[in-house]
Backbone as JSON, one array per atom type, in Angstrom:
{
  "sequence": "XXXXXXXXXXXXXXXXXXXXXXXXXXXXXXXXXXXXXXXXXXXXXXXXXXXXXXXXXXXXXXXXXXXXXXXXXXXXXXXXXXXXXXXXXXXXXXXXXXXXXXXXXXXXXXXXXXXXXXXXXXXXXXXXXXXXXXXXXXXXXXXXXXXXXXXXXXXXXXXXXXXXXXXXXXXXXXXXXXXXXXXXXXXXXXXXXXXXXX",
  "N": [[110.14, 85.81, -15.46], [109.67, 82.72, -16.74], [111.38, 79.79, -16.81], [111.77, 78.37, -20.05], [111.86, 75.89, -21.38], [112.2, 73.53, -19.31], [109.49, 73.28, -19.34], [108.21, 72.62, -21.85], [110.11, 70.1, -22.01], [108.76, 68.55, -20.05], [106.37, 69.17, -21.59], [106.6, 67.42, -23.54], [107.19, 65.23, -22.77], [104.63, 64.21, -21.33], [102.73, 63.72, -23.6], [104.14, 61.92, -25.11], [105.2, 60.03, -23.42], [108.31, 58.63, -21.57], [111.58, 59.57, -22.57], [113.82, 57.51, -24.38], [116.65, 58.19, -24.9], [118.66, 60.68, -25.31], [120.09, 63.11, -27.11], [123.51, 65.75, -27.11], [123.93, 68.99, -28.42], [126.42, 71.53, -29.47], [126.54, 74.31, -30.9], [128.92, 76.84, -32.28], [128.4, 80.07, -31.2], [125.6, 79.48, -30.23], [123.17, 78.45, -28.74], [122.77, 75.14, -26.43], [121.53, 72.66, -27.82], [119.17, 69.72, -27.48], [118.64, 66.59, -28.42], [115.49, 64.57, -28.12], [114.56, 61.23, -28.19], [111.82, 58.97, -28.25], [110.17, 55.85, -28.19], [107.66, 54.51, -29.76], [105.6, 51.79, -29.15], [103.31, 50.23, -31.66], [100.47, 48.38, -32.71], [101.32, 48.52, -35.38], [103.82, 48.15, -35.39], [107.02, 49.39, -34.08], [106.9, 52.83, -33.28], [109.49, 55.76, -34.05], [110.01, 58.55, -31.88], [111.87, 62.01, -32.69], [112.51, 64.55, -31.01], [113.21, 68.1, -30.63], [114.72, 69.7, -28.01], [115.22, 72.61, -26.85], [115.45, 75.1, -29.16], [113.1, 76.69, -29.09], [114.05, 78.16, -26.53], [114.43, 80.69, -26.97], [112.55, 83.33, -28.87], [112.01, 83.13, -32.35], [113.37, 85.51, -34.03], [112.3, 87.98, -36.53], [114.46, 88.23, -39.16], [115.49, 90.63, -40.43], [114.68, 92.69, -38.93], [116.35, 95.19, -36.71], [116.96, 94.76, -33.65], [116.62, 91.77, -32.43], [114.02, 90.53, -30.4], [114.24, 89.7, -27.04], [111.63, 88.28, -25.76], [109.13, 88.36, -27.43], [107.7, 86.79, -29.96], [107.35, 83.78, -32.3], [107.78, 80.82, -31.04], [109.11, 77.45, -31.25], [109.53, 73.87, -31.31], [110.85, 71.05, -33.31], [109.65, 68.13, -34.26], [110.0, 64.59, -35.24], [108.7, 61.98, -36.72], [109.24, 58.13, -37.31], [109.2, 55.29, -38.5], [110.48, 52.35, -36.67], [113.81, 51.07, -36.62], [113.96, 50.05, -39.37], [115.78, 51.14, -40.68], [119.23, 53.32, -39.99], [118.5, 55.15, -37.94], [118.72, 56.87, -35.58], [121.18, 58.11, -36.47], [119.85, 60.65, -36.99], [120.11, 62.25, -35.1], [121.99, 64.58, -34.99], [121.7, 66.16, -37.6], [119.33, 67.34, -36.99], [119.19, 68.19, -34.93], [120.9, 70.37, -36.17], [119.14, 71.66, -37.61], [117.39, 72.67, -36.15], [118.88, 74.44, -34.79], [118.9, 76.62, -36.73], [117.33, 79.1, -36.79], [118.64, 80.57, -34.63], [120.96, 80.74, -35.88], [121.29, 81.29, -38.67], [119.31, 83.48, -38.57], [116.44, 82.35, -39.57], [113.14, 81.88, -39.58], [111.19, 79.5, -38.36], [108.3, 78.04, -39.77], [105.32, 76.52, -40.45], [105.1, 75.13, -43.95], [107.73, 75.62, -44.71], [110.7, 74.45, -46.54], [112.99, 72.91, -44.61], [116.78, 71.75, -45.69], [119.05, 69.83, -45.73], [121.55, 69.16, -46.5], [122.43, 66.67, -46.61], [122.02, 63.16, -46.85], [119.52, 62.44, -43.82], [119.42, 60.3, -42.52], [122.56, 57.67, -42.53], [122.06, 56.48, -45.87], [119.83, 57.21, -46.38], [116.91, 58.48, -48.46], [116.07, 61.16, -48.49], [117.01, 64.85, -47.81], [116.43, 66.44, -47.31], [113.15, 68.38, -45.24], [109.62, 68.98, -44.83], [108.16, 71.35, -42.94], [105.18, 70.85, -41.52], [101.92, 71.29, -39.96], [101.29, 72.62, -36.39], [100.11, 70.81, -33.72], [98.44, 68.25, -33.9], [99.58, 65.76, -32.91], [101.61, 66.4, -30.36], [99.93, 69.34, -28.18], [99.97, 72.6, -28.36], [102.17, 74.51, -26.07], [101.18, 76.67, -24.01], [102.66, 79.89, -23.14], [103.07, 82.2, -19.94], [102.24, 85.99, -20.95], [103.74, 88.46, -22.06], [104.68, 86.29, -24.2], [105.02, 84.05, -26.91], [102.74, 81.28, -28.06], [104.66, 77.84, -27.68], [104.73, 75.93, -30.0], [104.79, 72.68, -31.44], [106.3, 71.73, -34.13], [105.56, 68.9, -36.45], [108.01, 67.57, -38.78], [108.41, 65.84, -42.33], [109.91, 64.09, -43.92], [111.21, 64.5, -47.15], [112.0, 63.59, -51.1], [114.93, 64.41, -52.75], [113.64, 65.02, -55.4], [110.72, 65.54, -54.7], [111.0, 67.82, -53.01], [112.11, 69.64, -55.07], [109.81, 69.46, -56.6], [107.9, 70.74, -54.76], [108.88, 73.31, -54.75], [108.01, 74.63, -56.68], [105.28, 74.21, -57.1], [104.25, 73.85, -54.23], [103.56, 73.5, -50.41], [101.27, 72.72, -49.84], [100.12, 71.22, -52.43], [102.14, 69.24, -52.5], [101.48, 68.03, -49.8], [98.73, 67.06, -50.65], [99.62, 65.29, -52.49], [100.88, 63.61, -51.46], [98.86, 61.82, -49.57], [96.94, 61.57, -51.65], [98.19, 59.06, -52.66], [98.53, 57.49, -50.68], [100.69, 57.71, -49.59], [103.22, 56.45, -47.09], [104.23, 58.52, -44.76], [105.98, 57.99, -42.25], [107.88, 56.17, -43.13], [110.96, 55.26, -43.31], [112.68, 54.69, -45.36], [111.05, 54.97, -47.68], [110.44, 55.33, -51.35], [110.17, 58.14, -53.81], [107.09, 60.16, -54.16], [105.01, 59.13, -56.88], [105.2, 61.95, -59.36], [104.28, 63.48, -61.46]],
  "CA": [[109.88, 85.1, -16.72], [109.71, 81.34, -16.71], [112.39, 79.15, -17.74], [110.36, 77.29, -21.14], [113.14, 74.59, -21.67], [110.97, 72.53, -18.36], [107.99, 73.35, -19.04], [108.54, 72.38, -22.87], [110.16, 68.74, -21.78], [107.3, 68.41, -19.25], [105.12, 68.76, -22.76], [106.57, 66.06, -24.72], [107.04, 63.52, -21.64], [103.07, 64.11, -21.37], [102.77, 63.75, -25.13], [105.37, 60.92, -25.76], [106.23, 59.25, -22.64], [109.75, 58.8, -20.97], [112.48, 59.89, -23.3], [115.28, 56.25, -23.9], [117.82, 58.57, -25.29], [118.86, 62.04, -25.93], [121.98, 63.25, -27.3], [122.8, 67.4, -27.06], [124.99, 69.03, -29.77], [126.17, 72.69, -29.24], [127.44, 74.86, -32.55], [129.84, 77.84, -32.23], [127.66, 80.71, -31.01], [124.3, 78.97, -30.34], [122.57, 77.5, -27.25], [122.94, 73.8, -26.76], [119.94, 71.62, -28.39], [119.45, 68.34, -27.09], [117.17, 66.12, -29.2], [115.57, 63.13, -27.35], [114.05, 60.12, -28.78], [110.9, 58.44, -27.78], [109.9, 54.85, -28.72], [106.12, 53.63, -29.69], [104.84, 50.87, -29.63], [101.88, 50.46, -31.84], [99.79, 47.7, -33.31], [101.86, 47.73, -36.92], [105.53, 47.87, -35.41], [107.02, 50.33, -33.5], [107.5, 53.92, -33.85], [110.39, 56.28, -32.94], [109.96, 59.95, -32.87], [112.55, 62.49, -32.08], [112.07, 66.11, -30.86], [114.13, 68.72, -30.48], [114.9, 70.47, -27.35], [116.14, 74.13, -27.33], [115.18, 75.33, -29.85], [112.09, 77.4, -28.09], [114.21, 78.99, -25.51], [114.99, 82.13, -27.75], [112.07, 83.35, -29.83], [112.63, 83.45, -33.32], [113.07, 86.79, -34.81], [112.68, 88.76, -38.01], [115.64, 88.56, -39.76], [115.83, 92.38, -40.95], [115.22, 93.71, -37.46], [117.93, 95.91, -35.77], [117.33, 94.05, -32.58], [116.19, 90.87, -31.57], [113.18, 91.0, -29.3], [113.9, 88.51, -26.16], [110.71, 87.47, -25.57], [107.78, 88.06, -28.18], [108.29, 85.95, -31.14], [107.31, 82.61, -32.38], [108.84, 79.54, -30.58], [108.97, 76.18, -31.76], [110.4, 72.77, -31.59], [110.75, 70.2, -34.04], [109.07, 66.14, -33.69], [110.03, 63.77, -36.46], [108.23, 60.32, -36.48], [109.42, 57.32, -38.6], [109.19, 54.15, -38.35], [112.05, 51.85, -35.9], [114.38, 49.32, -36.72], [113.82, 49.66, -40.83], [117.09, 52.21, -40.86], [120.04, 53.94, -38.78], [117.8, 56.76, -38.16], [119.64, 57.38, -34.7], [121.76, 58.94, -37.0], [119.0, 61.8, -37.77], [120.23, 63.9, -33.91], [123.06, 65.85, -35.32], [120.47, 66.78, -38.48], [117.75, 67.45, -36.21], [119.93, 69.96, -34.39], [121.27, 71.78, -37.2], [117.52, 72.39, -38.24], [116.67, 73.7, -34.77], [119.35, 75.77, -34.28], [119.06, 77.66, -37.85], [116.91, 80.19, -36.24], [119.87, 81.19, -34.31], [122.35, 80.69, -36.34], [120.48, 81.61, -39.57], [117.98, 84.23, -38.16], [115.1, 82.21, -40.03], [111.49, 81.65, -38.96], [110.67, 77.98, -38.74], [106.76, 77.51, -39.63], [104.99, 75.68, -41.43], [104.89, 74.74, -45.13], [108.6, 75.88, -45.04], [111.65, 73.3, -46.38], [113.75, 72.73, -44.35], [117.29, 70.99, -46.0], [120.41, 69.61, -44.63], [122.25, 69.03, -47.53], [123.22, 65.59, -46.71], [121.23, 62.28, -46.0], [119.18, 62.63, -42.96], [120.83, 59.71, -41.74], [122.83, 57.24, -43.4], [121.6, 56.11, -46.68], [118.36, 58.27, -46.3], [116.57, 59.24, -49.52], [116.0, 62.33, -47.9], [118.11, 65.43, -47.83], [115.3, 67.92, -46.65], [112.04, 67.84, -44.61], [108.77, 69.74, -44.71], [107.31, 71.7, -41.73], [103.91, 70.37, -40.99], [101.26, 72.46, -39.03], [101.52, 71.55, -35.4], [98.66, 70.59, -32.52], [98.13, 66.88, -34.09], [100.73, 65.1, -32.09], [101.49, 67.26, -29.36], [99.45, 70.5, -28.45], [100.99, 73.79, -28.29], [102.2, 74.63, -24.71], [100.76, 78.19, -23.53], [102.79, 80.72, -21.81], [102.76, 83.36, -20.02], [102.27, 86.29, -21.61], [103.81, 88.12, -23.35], [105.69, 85.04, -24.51], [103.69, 83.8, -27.66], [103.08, 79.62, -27.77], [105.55, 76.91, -28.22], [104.33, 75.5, -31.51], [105.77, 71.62, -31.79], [106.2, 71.32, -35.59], [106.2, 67.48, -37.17], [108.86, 67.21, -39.98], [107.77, 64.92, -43.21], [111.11, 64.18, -44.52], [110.7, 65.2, -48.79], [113.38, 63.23, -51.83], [115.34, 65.91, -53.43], [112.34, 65.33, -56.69], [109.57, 65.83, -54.14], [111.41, 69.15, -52.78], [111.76, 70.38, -55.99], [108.05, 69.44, -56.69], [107.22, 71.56, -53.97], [109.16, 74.5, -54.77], [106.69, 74.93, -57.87], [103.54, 73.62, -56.11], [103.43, 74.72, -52.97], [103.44, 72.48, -49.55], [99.53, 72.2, -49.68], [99.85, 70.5, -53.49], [102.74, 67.69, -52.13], [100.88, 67.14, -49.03], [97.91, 66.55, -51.26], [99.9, 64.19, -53.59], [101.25, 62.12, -50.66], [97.61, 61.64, -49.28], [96.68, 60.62, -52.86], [99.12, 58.3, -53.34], [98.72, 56.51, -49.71], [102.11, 57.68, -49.02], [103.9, 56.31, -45.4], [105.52, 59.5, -44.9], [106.92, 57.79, -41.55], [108.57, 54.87, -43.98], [112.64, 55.69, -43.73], [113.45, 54.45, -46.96], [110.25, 55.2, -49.14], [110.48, 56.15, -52.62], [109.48, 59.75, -53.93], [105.85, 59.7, -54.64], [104.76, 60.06, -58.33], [104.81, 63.68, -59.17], [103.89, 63.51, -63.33]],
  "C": [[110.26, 83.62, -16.53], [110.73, 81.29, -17.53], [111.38, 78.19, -18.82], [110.88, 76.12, -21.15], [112.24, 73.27, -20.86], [110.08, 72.69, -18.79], [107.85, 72.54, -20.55], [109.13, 70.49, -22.59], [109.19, 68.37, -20.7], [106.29, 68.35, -20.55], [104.91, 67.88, -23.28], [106.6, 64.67, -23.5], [105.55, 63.36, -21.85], [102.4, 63.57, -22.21], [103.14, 62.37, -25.25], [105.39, 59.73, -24.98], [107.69, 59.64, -21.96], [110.7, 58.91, -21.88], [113.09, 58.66, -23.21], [116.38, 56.77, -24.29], [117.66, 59.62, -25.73], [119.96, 61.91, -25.93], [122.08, 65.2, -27.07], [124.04, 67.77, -27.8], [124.8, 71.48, -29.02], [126.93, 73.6, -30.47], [127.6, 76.3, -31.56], [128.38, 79.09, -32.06], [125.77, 81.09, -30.58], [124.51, 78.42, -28.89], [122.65, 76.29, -27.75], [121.62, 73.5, -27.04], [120.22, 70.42, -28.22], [118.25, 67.88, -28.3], [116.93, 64.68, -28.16], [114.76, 62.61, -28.62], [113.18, 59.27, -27.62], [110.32, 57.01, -28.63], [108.39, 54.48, -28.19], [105.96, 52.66, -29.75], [103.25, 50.32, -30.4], [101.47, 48.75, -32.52], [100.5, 47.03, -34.82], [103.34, 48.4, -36.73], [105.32, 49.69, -34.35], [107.77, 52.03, -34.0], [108.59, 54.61, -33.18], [110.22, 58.05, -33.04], [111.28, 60.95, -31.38], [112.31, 64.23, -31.84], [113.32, 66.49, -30.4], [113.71, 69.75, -28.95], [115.78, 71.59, -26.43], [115.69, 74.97, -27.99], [114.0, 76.74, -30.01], [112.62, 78.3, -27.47], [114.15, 80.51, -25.83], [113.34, 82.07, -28.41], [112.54, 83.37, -31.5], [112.22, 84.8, -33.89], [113.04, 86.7, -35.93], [114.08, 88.78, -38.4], [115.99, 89.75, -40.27], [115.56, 93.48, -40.12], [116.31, 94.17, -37.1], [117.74, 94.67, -34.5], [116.19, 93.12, -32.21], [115.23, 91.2, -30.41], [113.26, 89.57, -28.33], [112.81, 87.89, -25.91], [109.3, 87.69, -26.48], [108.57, 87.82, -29.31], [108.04, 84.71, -31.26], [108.32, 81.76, -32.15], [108.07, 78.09, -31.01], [109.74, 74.7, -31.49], [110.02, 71.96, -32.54], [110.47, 68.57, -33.64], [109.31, 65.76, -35.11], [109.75, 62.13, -36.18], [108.88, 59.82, -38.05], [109.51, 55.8, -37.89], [110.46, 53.0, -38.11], [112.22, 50.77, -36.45], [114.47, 48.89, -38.33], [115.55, 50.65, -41.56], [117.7, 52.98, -39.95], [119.4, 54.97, -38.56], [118.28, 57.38, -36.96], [120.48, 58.49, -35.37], [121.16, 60.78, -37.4], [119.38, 63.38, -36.24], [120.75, 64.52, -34.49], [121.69, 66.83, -36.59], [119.86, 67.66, -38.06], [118.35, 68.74, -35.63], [120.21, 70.99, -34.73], [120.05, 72.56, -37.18], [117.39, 73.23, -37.33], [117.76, 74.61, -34.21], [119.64, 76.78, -35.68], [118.28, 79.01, -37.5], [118.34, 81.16, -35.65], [120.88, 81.4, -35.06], [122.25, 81.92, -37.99], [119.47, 83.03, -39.75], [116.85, 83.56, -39.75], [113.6, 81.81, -38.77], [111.16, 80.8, -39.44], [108.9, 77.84, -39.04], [106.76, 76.81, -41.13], [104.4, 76.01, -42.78], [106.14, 75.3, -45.7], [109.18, 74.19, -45.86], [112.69, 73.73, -45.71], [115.5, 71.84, -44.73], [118.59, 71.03, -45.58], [121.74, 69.3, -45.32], [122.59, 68.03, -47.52], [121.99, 64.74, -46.36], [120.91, 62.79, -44.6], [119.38, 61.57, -41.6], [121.33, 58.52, -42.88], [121.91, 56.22, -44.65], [119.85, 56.18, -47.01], [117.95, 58.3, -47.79], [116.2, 60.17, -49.23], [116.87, 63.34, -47.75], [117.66, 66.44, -46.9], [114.32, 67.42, -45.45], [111.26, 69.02, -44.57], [108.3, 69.81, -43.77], [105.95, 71.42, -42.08], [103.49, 71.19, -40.11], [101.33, 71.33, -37.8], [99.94, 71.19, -35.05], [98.22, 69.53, -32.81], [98.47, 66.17, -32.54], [100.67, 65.43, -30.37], [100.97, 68.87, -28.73], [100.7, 71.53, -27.43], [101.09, 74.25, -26.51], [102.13, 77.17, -24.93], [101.77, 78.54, -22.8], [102.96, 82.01, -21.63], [103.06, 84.75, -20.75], [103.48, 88.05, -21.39], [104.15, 87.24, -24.55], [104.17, 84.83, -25.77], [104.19, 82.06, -27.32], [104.21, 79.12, -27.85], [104.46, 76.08, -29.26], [105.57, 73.56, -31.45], [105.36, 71.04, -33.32], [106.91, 70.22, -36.45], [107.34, 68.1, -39.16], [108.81, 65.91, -40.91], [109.13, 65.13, -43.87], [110.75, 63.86, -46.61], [112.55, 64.81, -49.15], [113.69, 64.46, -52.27], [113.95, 65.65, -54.2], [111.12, 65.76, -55.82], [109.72, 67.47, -53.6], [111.78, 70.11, -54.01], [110.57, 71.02, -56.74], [108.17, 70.66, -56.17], [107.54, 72.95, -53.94], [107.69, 75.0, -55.87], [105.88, 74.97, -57.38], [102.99, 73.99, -54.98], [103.61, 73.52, -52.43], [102.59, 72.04, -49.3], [99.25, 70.96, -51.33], [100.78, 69.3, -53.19], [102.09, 67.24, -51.54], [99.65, 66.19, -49.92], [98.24, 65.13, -51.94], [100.39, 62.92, -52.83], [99.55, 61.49, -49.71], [96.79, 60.79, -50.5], [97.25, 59.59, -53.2], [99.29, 57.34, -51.82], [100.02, 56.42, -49.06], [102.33, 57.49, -47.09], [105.01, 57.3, -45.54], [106.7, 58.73, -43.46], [107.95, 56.07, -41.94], [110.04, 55.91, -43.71], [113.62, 55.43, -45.05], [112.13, 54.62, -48.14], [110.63, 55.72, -50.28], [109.98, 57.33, -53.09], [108.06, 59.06, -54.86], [105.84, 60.03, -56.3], [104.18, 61.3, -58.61], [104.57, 64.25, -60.7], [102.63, 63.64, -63.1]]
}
């Protein structure tokens, strides 16, 4: 059985580029999760996005299984783009880690149109507390392997104000996305305001 962990940072280098910084955080009973950070340069400033890696190695199980199945089970990592240099968003690894090791820690199942929330700023002075899973294969496509192993799934995170995560409990993650699309929202803004939700 392949180690995924390489083959998985072999995805996002491909994807991303050269990593300028990772940090790696390890909680009481959990595999370590590193998150790196990748810097864009684009046309209207530069971007920074951070992924999580770890997170994959384990599948994620059912939570009401007797036993954990080592290898079939949706795997995932987490990518969060936002826009550099407008806020400490460095601050967002430790975050980023928690998220990706709640599978383990948690037994949940990360996909998309979940919330994800961290209970605290996402980094300092965030309007953010949470963040919505996004479907992946935009960004970076899903790395195949062998089988039985199901994909690695790399799922962007749209960081949501508490009022927008409340929205969405009611609404659904298909009626916010909608409303930030209507509304021209820069979800990768670090300090945006919650869209209008009246």
């Amino acid at each position: 059985m392949a180690d995924v962990l390489p083959l998985v940072e072999a995805r996002l280098r491909n994807a991303l580029g050269e990593p300028d910084a990772r940090a790696a955080v390890t909680f009481l009973g959990t595999d370590r999760i590193e998150v790196l950070r990748f810097q864009e340069k684009s046309g209207e400033g530069a971007i920074a996005r951070y992924a999580t890696l770890g997170m994959s190695a384990q599948p994620m199980g059912d939570p009401t299984a007797m036993l954990a199945d080592p290898v079939k089970g949706p795997r995932a990592e987490l990518v969060l783009s936002v826009r550099a240099g407008l806020a400490d968003t460095d601050k967002v690894l430790r975050p980023l880690a928690v998220l990706a090791a709640s599978p383990q820690v948690e037994g949940v199942i990360v996909a998309p149109g979940a919330s994800l929330d961290v209970g605290e700023p996402l980094w300092p002075g965030a309007p953010f507390t949470s963040v919505l899973v996004a479907e992946p294969g935009g960004l970076i496509e899903d790395l195949e392997l062998d089988e039985p192993m199901d994909p690695v799934h790399f799922l962007p995170l749209l960081p949501m104000t508490p009022n927008e995560a409340a929205w969405k409990r009611v609404h659904g993650a298909q009626a916010l996305q909608e409303r930030w699309l209507a509304n021209g929202t820069d979800l990768r803004d670090p300090s945006r305001r919650s869209v209008p939700l009246d």
